[in-house]
N, C-alpha and C positions, 0 to 999 in steps of 0.2 A: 402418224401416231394414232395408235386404236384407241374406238371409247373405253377400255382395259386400261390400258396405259393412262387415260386422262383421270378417268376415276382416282385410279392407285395413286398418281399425283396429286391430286384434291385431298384422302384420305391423309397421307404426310405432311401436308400445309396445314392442316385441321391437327391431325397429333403435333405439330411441332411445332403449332400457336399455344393449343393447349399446355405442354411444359414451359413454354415461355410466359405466359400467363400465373402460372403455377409459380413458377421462380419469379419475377415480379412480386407476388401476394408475400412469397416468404419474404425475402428482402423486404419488403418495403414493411411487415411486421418486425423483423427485425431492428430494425432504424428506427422504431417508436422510440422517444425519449425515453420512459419505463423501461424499456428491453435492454437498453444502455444504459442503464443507469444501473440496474440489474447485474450489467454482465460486470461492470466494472466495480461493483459492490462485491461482488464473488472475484474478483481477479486479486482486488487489493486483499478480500480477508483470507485468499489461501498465500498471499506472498508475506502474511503479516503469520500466519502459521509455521510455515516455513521459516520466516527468521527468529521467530521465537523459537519455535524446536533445536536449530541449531545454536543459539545462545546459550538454552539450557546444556546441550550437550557440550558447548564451550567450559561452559563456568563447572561445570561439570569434573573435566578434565582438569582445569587448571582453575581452581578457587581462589587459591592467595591473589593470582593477576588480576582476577576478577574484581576481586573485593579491593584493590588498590584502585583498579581504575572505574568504581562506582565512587570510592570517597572522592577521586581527583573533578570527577560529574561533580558531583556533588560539591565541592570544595567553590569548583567553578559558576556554578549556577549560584553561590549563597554567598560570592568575594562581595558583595559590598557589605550583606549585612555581618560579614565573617570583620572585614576590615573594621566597621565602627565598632564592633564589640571589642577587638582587637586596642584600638585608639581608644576608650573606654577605661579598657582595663589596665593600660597604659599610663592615662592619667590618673589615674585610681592608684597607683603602685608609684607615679611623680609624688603626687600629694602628700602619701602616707611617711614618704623617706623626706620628707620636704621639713614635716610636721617634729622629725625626731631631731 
């Protein structure tokens, strides 16, 4: 092996530490808690774009289903206090025929 050849060899240990160094730095910037915190901030608000765009263009399409199955949400988030008013008015309407 000529001092040609050993140089050229030394020269590509040295570039090929140097991008392995380089990639290191990136990665390891990367992987800062902020940079991930970052990327998964922008991951969630373009899939949260995304499902809003296609809901509007749902409801869009078909309103009547829409607008059914917002009140049935709705119906369901608000069953107990939907129920007492229910039972309320229930008794409110016992009372009154009770009364005649």
């Amino acid at each position: 092996m000529s001092e040609t050849d050993v140089a050229r060899a030394r020269a590509d240990v040295a570039l090929a530490r140097e991008r392995l160094l380089g990639s290191a730095h990136a990665l390891q910037s990367r992987l800062k808690p902020a940079a991930l915190a970052s990327d998964a901030w922008e991951s969630a608000r373009d899939a949260g774009e995304t499902a809003a765009t296609r809901t509007a263009r749902a409801i869009g399409q078909r309103p009547v289903a829409a607008s059914a199955a917002a009140i049935g949400v709705a119906a369901l988030i608000a069953r107990k206090p939907l129920a007492r008013l229910f039972a309320r008015l229930r008794g409110k309407i016992s009372d009154g025929d009770r009364d005649e």
